[in-house]
C-alpha positions as CSV (number, residue, x, y, z in Angstrom):
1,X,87.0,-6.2,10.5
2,X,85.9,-7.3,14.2
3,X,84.5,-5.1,16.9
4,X,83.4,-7.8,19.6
5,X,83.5,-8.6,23.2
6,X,81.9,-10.7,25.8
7,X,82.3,-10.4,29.5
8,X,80.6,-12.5,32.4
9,X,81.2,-10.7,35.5
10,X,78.9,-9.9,38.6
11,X,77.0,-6.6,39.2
12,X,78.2,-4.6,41.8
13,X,75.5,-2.6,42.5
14,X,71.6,-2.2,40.9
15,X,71.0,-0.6,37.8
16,X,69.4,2.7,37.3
17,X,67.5,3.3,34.1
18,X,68.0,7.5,33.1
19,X,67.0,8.9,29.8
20,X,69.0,10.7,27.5
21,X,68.5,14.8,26.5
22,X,66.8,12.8,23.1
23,X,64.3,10.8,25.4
24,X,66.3,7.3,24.8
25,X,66.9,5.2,28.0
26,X,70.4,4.5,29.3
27,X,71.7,2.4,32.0
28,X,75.8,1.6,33.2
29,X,75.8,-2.1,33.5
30,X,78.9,-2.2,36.4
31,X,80.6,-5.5,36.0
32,X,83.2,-7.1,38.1
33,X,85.3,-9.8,36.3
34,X,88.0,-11.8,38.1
35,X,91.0,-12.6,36.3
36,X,91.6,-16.7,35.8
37,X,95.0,-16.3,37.1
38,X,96.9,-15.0,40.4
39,X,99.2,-12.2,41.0
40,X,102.6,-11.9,42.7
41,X,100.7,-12.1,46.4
42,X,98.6,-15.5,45.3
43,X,95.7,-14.0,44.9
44,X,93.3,-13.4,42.1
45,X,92.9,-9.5,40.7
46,X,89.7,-7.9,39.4
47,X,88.5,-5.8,36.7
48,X,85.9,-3.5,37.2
49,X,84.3,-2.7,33.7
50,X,81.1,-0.4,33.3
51,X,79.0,-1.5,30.0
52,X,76.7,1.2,28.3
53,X,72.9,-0.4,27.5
54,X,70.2,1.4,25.9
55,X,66.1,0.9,25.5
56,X,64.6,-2.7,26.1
57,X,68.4,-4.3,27.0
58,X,68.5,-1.5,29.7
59,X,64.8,-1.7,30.8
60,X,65.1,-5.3,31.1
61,X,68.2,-5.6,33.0
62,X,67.5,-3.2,35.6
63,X,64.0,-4.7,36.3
64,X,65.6,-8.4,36.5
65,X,68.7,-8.1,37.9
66,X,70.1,-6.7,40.8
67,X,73.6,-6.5,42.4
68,X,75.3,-8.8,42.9
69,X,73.9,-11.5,40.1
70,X,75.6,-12.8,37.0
71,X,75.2,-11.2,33.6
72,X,76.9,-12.1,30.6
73,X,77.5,-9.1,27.9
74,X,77.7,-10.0,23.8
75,X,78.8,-6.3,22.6
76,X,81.1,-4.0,21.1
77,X,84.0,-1.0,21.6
78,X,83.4,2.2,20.9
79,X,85.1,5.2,21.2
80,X,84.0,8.9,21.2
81,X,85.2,12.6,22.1
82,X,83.8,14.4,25.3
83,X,84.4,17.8,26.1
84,X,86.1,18.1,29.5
85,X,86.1,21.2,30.7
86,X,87.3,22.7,27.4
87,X,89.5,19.9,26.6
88,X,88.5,17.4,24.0
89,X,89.0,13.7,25.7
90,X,88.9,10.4,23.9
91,X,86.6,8.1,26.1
92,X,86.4,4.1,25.1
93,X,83.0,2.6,26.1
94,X,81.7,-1.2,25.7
95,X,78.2,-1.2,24.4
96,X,76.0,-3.5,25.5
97,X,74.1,-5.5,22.4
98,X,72.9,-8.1,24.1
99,X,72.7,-9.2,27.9
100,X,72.3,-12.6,29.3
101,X,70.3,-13.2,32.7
102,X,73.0,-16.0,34.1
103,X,71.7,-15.4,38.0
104,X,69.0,-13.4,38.3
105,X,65.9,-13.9,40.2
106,X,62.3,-12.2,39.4
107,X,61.7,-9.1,42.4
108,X,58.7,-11.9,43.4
109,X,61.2,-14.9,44.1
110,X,63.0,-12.2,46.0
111,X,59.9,-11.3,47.6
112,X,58.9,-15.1,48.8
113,X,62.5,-15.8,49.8
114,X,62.6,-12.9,52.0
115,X,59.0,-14.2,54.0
């Protein structure tokens, strides 16, 4: 069996770094992905995907990237059950395992460029 997915997609917005009820750090890596081909009205659609990261991957990419830079995700699909107001909902969540830096910029090249 396979569980595996990579996107490349732009963030569209900065990453915040919260921690869990159990102490372990969580971040929503929000990804936008164009699609390689056009729709009926000639232009090009896109998917908005939000990738779960945990510990070091989320530390990491929320101190080196900010919106509107290019990450690549290497991860999984996962699916759990939430309790929604007393309903039980299925919920499917990528998993980040491993994030690529494909744009990013240290906060001090940000810093000099902004002099």
């Amino acid at each position: 069996m396979l569980n595996q997915i990579v996107l490349v997609g732009r963030l569209t917005r900065n990453i915040t770094v919260n921690k869990s009820d159990n102490g372990i750090k969580v971040a929503t890596i929000p990804l936008a992905i164009p699609r390689s081909f056009k729709n009926s009205e000639g232009t090009y659609d896109t998917d908005f995907i939000d990738c779960v990261a945990f510990d070091a991957i989320a530390s990491n990419t929320s101190e080196y990237c900010e919106k509107g830079d290019i990450v690549g995700v290497k991860g999984r699909i996962q699916s759990r059950t939430i309790d929604k107001e007393g309903q039980k909902e299925n919920v499917m969540e990528i998993i980040a395992e491993k994030v690529t830096f494909l744009s990013s910029h240290t906060k001090e090249e940000n810093e000099e460029t902004e002099k």
